[in-house]
PyMOL Python script that loads the backbone (N, CA, C, O; Angstrom):
from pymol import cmd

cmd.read_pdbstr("""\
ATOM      1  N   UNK A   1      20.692   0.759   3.600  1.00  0.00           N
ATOM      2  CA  UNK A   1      19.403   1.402   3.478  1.00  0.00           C
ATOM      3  C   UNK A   1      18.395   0.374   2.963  1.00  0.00           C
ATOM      4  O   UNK A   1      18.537  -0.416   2.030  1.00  0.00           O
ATOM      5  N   UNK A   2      17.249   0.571   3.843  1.00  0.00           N
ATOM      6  CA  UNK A   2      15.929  -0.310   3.103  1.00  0.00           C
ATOM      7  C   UNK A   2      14.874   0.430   2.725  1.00  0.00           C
ATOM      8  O   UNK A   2      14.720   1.624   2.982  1.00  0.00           O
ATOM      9  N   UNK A   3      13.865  -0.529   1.885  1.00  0.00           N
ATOM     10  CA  UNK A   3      12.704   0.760   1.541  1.00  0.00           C
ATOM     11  C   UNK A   3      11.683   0.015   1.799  1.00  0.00           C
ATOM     12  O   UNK A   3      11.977  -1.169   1.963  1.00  0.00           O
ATOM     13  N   UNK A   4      10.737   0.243   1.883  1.00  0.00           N
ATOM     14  CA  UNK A   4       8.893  -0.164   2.389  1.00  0.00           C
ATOM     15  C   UNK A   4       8.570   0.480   0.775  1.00  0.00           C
ATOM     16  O   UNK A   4       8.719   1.565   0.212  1.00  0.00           O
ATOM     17  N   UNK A   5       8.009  -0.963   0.399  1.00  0.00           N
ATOM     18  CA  UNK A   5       7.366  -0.229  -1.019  1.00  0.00           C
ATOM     19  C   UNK A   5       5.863  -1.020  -0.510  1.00  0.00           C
ATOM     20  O   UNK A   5       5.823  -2.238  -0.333  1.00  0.00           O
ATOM     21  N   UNK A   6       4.735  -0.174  -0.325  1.00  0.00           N
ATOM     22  CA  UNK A   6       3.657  -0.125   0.178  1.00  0.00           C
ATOM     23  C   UNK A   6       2.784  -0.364  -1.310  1.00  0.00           C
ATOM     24  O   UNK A   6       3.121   0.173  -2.365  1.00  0.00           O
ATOM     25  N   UNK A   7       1.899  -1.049  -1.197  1.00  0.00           N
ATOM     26  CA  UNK A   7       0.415  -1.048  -2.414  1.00  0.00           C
ATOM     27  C   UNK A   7      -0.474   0.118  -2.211  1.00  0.00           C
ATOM     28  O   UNK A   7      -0.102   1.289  -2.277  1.00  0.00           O
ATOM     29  N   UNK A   8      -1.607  -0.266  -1.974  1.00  0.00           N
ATOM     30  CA  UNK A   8      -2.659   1.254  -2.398  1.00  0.00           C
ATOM     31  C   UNK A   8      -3.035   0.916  -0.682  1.00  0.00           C
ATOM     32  O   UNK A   8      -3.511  -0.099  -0.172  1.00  0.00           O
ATOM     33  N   UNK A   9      -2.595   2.238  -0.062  1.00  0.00           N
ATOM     34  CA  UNK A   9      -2.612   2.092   1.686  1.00  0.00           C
ATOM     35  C   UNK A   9      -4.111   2.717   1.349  1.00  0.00           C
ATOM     36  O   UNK A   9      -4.613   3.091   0.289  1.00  0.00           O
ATOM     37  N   UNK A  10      -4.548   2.675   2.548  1.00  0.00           N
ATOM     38  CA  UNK A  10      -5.951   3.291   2.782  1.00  0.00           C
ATOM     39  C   UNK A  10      -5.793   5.159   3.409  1.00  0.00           C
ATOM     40  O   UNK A  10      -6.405   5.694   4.333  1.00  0.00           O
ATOM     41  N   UNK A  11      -5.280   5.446   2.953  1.00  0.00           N
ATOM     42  CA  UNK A  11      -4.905   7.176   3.303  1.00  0.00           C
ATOM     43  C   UNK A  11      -5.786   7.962   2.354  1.00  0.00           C
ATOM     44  O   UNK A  11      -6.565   7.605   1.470  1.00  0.00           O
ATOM     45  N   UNK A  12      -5.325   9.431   2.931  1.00  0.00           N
ATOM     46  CA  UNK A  12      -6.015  10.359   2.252  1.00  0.00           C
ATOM     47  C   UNK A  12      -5.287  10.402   0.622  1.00  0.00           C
ATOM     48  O   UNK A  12      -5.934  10.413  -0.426  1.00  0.00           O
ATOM     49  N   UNK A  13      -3.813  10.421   0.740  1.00  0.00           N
ATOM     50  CA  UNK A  13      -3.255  10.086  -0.779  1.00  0.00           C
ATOM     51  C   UNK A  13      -4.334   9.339  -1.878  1.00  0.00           C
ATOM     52  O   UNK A  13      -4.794   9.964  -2.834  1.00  0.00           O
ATOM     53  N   UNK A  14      -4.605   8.177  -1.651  1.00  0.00           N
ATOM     54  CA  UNK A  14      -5.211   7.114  -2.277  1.00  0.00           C
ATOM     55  C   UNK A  14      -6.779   7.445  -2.616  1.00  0.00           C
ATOM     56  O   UNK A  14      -7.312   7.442  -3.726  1.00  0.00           O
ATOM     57  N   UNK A  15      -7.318   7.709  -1.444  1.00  0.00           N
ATOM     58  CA  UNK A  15      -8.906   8.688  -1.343  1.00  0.00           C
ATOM     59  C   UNK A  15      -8.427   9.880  -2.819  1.00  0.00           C
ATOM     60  O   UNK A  15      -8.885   9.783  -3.957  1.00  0.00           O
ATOM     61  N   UNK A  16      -7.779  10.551  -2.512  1.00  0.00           N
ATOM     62  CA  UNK A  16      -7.323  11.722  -3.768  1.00  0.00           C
ATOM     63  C   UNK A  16      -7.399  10.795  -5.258  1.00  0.00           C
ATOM     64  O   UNK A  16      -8.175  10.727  -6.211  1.00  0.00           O
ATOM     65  N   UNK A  17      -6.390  10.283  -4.933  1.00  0.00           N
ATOM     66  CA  UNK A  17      -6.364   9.696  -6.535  1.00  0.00           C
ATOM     67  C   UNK A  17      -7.386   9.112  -7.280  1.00  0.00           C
ATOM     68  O   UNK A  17      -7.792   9.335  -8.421  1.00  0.00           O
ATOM     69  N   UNK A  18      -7.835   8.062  -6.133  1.00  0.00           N
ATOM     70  CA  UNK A  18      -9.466   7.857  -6.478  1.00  0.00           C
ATOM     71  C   UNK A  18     -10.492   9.104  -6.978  1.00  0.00           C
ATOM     72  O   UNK A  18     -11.195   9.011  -7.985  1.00  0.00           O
ATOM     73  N   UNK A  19     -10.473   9.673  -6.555  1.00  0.00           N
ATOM     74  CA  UNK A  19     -11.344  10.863  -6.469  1.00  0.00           C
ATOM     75  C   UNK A  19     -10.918  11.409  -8.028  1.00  0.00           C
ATOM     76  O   UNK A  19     -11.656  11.096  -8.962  1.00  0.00           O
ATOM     77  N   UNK A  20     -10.067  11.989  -8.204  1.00  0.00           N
ATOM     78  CA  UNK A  20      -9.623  12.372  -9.449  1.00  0.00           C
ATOM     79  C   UNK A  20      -9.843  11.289 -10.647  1.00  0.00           C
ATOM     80  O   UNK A  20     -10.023  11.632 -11.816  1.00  0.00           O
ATOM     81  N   UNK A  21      -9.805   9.942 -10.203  1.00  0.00           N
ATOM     82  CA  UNK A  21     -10.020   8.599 -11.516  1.00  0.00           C
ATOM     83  C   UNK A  21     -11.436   8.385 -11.585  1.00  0.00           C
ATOM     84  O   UNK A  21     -12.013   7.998 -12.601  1.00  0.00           O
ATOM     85  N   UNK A  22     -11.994   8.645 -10.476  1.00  0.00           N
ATOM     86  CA  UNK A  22     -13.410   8.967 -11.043  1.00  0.00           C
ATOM     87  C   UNK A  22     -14.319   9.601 -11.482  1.00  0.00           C
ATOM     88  O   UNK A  22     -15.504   9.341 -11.690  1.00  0.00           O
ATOM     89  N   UNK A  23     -13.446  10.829 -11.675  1.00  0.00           N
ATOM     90  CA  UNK A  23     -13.791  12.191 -12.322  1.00  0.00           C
ATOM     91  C   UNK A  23     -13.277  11.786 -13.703  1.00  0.00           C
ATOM     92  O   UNK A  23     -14.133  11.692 -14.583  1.00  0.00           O
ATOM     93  N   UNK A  24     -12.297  11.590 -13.947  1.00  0.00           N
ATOM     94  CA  UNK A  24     -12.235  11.202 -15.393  1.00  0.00           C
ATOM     95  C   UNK A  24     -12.717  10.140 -15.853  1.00  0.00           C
ATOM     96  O   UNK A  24     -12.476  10.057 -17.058  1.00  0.00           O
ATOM     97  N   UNK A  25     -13.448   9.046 -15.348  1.00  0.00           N
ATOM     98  CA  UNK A  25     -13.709   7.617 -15.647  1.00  0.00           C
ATOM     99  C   UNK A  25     -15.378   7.543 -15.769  1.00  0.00           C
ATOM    100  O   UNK A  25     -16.085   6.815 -16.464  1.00  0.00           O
ATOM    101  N   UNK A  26     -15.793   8.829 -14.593  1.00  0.00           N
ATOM    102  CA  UNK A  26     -17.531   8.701 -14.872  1.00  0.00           C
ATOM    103  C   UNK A  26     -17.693   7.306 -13.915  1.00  0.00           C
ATOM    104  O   UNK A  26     -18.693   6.665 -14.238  1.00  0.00           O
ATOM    105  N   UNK A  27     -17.014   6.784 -12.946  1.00  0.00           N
ATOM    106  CA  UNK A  27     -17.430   5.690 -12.362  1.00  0.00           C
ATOM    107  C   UNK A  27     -17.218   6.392 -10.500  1.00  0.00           C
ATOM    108  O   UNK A  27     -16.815   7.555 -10.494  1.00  0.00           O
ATOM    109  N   UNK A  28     -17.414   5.885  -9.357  1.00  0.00           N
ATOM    110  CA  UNK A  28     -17.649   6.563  -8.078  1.00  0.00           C
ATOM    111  C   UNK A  28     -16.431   6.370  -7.489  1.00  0.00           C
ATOM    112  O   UNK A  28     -15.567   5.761  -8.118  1.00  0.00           O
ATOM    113  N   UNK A  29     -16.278   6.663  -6.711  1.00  0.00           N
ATOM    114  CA  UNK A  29     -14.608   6.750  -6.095  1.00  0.00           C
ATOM    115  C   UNK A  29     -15.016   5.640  -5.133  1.00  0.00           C
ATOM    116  O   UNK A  29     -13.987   5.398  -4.502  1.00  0.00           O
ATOM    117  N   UNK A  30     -16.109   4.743  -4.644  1.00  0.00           N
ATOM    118  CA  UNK A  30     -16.342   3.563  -4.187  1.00  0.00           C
ATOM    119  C   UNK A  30     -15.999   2.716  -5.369  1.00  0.00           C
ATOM    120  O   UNK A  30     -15.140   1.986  -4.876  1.00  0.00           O
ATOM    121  N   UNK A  31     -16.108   2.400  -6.444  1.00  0.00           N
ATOM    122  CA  UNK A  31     -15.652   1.436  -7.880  1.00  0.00           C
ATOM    123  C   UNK A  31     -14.004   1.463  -7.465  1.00  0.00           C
ATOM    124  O   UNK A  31     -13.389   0.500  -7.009  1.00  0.00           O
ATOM    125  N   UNK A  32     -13.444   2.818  -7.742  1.00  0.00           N
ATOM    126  CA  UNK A  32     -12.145   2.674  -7.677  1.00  0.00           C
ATOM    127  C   UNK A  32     -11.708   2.472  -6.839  1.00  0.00           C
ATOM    128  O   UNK A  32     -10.748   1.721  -7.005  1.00  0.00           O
ATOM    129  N   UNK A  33     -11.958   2.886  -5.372  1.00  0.00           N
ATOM    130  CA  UNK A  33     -11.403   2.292  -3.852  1.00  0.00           C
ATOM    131  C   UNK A  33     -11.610   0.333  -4.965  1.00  0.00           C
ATOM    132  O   UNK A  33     -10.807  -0.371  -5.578  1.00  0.00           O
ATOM    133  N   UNK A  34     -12.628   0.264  -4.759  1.00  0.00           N
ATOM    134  CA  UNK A  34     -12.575  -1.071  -5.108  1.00  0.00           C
ATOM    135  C   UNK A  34     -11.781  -1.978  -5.813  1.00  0.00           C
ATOM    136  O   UNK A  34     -11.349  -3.057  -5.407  1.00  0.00           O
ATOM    137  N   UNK A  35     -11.576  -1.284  -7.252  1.00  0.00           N
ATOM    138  CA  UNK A  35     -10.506  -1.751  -7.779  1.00  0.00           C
ATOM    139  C   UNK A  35      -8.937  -1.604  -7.459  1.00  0.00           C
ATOM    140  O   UNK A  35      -8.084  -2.354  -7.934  1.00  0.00           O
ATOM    141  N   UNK A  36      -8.659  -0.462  -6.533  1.00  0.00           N
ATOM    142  CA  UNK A  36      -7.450  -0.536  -6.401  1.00  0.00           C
ATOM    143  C   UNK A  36      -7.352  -1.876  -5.162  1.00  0.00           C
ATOM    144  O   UNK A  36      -6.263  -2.410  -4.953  1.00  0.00           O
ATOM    145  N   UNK A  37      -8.309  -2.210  -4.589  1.00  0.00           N
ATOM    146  CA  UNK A  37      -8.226  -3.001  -3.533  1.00  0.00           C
ATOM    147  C   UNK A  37      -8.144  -4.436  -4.190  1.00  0.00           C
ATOM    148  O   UNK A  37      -7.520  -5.319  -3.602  1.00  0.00           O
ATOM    149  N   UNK A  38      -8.953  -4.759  -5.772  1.00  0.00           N
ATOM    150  CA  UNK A  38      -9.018  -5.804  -6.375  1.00  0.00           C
ATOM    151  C   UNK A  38      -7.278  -6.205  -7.172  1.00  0.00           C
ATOM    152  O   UNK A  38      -6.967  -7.217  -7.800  1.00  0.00           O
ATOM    153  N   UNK A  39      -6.536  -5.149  -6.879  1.00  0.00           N
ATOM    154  CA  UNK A  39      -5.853  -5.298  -7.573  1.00  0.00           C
ATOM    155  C   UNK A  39      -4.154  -6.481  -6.723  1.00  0.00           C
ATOM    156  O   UNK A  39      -3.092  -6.892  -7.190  1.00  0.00           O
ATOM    157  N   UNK A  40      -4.750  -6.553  -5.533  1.00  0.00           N
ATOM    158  CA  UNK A  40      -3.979  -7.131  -4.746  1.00  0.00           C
ATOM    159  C   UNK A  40      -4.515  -8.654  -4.296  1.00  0.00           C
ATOM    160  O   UNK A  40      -5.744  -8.610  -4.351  1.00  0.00           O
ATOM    161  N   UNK A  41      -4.123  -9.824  -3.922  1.00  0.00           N
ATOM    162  CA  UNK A  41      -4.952 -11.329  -3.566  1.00  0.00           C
ATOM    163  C   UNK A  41      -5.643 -10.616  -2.543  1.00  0.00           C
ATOM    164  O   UNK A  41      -6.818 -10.481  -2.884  1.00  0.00           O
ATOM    165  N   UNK A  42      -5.371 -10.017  -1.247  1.00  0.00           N
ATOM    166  CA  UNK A  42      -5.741 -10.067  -0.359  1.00  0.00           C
ATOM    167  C   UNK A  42      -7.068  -9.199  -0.142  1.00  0.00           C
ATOM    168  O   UNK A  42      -7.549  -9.059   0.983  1.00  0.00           O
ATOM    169  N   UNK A  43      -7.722  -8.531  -1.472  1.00  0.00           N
ATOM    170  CA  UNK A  43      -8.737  -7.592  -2.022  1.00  0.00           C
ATOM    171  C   UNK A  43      -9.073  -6.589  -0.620  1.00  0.00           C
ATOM    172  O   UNK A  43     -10.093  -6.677   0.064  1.00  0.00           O
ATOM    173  N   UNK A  44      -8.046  -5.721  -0.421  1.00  0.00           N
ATOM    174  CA  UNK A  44      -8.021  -4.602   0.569  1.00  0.00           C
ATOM    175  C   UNK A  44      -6.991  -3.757   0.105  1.00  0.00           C
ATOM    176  O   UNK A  44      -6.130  -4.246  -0.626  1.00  0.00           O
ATOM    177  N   UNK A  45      -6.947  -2.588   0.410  1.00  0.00           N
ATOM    178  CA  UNK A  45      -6.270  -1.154   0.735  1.00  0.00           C
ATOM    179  C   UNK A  45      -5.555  -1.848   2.156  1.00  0.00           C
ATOM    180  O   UNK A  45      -5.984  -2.620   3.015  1.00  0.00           O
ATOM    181  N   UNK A  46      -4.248  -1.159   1.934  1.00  0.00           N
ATOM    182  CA  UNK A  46      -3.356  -1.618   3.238  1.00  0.00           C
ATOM    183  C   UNK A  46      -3.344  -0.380   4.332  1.00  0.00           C
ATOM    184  O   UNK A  46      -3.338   0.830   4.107  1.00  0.00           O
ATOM    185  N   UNK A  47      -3.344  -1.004   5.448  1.00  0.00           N
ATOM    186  CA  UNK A  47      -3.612   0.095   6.595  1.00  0.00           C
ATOM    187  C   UNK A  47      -2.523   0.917   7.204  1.00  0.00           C
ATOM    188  O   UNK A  47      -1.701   0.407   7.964  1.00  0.00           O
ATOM    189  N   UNK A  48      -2.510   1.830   6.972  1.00  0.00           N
ATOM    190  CA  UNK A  48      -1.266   2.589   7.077  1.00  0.00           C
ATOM    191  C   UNK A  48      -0.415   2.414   8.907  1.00  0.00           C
ATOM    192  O   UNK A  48       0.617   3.025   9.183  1.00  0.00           O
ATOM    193  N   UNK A  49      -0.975   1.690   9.682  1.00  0.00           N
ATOM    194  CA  UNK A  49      -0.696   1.219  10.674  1.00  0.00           C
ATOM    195  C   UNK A  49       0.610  -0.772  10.357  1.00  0.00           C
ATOM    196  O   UNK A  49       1.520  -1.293  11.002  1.00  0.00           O
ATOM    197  N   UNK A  50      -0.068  -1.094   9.163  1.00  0.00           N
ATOM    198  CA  UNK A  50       0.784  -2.012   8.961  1.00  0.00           C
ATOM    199  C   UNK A  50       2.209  -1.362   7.995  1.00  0.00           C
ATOM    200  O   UNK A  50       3.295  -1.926   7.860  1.00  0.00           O
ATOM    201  N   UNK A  51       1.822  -0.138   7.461  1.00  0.00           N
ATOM    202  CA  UNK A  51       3.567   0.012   6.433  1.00  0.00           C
ATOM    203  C   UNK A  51       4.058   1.000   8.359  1.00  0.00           C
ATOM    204  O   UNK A  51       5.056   0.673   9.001  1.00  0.00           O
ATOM    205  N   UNK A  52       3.291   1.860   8.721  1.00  0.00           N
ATOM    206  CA  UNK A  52       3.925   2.206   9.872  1.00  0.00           C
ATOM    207  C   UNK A  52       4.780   1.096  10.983  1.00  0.00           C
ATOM    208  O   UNK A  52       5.708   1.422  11.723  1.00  0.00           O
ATOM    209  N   UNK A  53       4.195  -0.229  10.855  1.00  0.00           N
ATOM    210  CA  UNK A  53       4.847  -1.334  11.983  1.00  0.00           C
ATOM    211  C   UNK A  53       6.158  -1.591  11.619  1.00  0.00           C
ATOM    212  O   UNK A  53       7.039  -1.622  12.479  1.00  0.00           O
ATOM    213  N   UNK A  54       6.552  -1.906   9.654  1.00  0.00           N
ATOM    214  CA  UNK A  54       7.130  -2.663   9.393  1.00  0.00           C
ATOM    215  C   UNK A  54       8.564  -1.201   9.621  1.00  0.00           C
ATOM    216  O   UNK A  54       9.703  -1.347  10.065  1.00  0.00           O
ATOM    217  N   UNK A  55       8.043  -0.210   9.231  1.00  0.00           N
ATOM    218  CA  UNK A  55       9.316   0.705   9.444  1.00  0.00           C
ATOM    219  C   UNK A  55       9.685   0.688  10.710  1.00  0.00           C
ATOM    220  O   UNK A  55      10.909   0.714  10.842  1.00  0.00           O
ATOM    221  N   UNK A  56       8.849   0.640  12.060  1.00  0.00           N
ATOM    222  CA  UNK A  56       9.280   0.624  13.540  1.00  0.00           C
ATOM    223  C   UNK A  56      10.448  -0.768  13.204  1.00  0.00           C
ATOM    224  O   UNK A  56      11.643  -0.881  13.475  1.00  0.00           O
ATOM    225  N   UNK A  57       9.805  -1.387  12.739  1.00  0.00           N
ATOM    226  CA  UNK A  57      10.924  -3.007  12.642  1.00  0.00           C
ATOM    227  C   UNK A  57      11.937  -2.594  12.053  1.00  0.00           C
ATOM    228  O   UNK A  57      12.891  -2.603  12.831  1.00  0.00           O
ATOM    229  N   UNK A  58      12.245  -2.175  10.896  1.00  0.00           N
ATOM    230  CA  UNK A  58      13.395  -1.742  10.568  1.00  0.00           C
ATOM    231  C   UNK A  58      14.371  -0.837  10.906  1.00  0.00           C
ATOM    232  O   UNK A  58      15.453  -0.666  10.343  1.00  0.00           O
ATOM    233  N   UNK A  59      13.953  -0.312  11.791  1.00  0.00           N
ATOM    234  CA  UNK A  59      14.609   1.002  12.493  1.00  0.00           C
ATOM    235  C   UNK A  59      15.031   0.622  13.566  1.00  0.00           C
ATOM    236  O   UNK A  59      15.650   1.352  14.340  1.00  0.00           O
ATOM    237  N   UNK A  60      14.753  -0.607  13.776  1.00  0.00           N
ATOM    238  CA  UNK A  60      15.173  -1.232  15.672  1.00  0.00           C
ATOM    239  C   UNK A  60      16.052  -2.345  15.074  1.00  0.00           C
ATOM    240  O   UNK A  60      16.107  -2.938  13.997  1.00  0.00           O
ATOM    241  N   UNK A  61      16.778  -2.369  16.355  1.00  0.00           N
ATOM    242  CA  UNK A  61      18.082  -3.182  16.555  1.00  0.00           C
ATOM    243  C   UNK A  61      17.480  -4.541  15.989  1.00  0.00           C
ATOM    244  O   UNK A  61      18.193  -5.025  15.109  1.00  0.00           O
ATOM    245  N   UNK A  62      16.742  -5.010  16.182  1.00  0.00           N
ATOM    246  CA  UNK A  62      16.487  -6.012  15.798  1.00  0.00           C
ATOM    247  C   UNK A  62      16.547  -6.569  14.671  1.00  0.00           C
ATOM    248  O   UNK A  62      16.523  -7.798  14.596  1.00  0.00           O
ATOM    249  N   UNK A  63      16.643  -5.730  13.495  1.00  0.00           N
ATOM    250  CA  UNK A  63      16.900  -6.239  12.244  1.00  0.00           C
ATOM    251  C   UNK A  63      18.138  -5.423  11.656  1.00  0.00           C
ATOM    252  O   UNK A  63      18.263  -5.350  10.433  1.00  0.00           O
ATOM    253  N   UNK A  64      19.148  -4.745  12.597  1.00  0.00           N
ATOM    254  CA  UNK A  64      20.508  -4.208  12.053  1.00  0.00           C
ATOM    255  C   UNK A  64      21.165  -4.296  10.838  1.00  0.00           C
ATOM    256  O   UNK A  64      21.485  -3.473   9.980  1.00  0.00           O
ATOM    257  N   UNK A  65      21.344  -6.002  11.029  1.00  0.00           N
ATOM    258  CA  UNK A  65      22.115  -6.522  10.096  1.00  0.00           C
ATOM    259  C   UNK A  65      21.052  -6.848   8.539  1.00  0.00           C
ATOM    260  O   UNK A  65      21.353  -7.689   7.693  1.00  0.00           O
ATOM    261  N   UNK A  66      20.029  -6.112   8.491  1.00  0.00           N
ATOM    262  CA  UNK A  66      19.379  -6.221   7.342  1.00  0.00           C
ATOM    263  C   UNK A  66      20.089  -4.624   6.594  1.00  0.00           C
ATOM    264  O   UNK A  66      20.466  -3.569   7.105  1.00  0.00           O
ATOM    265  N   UNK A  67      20.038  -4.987   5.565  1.00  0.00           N
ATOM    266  CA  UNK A  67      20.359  -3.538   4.300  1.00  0.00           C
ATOM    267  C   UNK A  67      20.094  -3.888   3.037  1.00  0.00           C
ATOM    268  O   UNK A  67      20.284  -5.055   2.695  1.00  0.00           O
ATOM    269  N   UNK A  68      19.675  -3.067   2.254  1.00  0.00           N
ATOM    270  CA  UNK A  68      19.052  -3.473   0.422  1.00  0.00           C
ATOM    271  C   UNK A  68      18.182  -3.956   0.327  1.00  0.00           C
ATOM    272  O   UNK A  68      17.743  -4.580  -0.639  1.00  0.00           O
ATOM    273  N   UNK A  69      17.726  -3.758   1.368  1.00  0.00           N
ATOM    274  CA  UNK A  69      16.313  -4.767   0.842  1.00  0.00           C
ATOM    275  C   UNK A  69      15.188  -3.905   0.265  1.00  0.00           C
ATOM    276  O   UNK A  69      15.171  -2.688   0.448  1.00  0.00           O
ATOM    277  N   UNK A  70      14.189  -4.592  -0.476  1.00  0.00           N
ATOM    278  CA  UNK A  70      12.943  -3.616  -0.417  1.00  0.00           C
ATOM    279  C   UNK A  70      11.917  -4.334  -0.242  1.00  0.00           C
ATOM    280  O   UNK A  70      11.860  -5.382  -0.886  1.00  0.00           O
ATOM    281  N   UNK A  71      10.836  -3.995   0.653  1.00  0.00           N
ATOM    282  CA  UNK A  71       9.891  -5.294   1.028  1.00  0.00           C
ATOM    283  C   UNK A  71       8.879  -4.572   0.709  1.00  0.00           C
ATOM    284  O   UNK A  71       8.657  -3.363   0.776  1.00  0.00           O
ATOM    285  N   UNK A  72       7.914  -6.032   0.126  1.00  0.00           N
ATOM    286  CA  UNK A  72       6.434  -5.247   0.017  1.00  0.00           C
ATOM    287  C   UNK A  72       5.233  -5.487   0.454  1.00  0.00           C
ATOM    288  O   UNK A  72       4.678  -6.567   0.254  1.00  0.00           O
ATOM    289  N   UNK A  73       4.637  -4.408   1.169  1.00  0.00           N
ATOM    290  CA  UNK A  73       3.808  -4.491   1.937  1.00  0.00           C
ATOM    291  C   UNK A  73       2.477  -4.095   1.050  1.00  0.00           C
ATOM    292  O   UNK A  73       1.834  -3.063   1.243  1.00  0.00           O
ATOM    293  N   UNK A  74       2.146  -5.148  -0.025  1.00  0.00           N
ATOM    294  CA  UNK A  74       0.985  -4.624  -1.060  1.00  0.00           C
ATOM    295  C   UNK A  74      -0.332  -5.178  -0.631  1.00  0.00           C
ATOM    296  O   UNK A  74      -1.324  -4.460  -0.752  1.00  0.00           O
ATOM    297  N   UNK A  75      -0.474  -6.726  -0.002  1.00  0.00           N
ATOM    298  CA  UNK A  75      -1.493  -7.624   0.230  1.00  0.00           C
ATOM    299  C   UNK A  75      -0.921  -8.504  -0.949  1.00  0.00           C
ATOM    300  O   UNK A  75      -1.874  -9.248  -1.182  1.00  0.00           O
ATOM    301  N   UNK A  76      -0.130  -8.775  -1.638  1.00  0.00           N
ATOM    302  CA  UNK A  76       0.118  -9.487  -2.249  1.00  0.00           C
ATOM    303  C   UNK A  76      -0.045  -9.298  -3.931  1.00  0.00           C
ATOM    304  O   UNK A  76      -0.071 -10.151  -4.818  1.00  0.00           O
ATOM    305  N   UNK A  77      -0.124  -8.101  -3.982  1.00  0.00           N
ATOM    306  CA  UNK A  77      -0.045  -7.776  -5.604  1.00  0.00           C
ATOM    307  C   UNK A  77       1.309  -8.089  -6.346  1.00  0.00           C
ATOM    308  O   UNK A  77       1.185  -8.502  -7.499  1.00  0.00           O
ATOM    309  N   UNK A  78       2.489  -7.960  -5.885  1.00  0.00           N
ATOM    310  CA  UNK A  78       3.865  -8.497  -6.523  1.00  0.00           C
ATOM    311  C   UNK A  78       3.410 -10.327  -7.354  1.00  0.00           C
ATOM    312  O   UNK A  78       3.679 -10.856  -8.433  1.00  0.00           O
ATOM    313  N   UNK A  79       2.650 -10.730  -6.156  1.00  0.00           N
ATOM    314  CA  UNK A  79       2.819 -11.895  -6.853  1.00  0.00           C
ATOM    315  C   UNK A  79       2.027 -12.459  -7.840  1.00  0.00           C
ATOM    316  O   UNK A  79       2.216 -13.600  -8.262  1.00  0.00           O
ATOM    317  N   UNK A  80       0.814 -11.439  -8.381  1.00  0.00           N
ATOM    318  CA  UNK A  80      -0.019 -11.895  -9.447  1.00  0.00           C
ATOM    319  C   UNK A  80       0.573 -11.131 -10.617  1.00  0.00           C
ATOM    320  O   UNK A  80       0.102 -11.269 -11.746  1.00  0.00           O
TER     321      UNK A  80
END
""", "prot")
cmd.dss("prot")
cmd.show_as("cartoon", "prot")
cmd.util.cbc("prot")
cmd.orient("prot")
């Protein structure tokens, strides 16, 4: 078994949470889109078309002999 551990995708999930942190924060749910996007090198929300690709990849023959893994598809937040 593998897992897709995804950063802050650009979905309605993420829109929500925002929405709710800027209700408690007094700042716009554009600030927080922002910061959750600052929070990765690649300063974006990930597109739910890229965690959707990487599962087509894992689910095809092509990577069989992969198992345990967990990959992350953040823009690069693991590594700061």
């Amino acid at each position: 078994m593998n897992a897709i551990c995804p950063g802050y995708v650009d979905d309605e999930r993420t829109h929500e949470n925002a929405k709710i942190m800027a209700e408690k924060t007094g700042k716009s749910v554009g600030e927080i889109l922002a910061l959750f996007a600052a929070s990765a090198p690649q300063n974006r929300l990930i597109a739910p078309a890229e965690v959707a690709s990487l599962a087509m990849l894992i689910v095809s023959e092509k990577l069989g002999a992969m198992t345990g893994q967990a990959i992350n598809v953040d823009g690069g937040a693991v590594m700061v």
